[in-house]
C-alpha positions in Angstrom: 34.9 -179.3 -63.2 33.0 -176.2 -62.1 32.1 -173.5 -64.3 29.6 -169.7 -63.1 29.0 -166.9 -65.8 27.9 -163.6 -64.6 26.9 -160.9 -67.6 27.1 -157.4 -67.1 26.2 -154.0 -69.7 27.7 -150.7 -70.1 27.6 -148.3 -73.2 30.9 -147.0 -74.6 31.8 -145.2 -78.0 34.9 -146.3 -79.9 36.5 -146.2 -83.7 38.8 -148.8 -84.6 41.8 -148.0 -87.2 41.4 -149.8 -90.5 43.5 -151.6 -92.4 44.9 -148.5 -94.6 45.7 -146.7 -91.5 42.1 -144.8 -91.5 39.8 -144.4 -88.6 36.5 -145.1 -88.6 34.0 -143.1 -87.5 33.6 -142.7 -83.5 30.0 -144.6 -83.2 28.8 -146.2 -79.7 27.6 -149.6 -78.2 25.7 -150.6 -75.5 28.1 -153.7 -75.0 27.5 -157.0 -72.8 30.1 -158.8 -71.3 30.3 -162.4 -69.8 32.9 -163.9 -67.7 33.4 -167.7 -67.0 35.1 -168.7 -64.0 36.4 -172.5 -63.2 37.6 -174.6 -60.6 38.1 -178.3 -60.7 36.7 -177.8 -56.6 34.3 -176.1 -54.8 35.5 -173.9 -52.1 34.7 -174.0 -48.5 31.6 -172.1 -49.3 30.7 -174.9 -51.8 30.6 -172.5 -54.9 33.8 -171.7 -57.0 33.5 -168.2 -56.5 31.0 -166.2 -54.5 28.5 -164.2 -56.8 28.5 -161.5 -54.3 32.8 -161.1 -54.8 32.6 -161.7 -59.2 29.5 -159.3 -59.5 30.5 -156.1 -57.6 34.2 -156.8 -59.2 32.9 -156.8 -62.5 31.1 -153.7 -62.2 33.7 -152.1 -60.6 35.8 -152.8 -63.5 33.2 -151.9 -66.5 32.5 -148.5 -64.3 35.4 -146.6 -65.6 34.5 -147.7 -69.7 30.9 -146.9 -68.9 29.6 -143.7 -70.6 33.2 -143.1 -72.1 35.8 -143.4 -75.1 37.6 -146.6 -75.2 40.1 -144.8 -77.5 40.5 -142.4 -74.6 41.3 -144.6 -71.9 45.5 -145.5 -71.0 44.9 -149.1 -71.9 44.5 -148.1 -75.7 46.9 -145.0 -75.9 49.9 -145.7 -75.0 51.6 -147.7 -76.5 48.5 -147.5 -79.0 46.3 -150.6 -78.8 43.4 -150.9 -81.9 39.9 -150.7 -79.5 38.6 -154.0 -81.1 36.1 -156.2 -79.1 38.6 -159.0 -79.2 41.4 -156.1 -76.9 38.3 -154.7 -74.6 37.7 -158.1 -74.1 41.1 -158.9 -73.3 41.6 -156.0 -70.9 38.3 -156.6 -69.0 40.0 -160.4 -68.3 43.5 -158.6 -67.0 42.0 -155.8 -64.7 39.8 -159.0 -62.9 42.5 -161.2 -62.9 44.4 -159.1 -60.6 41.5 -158.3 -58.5 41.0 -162.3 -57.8 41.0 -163.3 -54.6 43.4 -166.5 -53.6 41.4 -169.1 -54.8 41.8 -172.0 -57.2 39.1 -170.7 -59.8 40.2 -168.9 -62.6 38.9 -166.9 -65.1 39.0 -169.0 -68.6 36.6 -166.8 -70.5 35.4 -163.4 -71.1 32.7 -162.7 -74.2 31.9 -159.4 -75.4 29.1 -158.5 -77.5 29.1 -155.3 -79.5 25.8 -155.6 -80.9 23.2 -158.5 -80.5 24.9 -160.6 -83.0 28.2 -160.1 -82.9 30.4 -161.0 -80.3 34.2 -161.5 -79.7 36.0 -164.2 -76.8 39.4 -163.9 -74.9 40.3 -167.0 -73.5 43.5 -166.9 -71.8 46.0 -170.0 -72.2 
């Protein structure tokens, strides 16, 4: 088995709703992101996916989150979707997912850190 990370940052405010209905306040991040990619085989290239494809699609993706409200976005309004690290994280993995090129690599992880030491995983099944 094959594995490549590539890591990426871009800042982003958010407020989560809290258990009792209530929203936190709207506070920022600068957040990281990491994305693990697998493939049992190489492809003809001899890498499971070309840095130079995962990179520019990964920015591509963070570019409209960068500099903005995650609770303003349409993945979060409707129908409402709580703007945890464990749902951005999630939503990062779905819009690259259907950016991937045919190729027998896929995407098994992607890790978001809000702050230094705190991070959250989607890991699709």
């Amino acid at each position: 088995m094959f594995e490549i990370i590539v890591e990426e940052e871009f800042s982003a405010v958010h407020y989560l709703k809290l258990y009792d209905g209530t929203f936190e306040p709207k506070h920022g991040h600068r957040f990281k992101v990491a994305v693990t990619m697998r493939s049992k085989k190489l492809d003809s290239m001899g890498v499971v996916v070309d840095f130079e494809w995962l990179k520019p699609a990964l920015k591509k993706t963070l570019v409209e989150f960068d500099e903005k409200s995650f609770n303003d976005h349409r993945d979060f309004k409707t129908p409402f979707l709580n703007t945890s690290t464990e749902n951005i994280a999630k939503i990062i993995h779905d819009r690259l997912k259907s950016q991937l090129p045919a190729t027998e690599a896929t995407i098994t992880k992607v890790t978001v850190w809000e702050t230094p030491d705190a991070q959250a995983s989607y890991l699709p099944e």
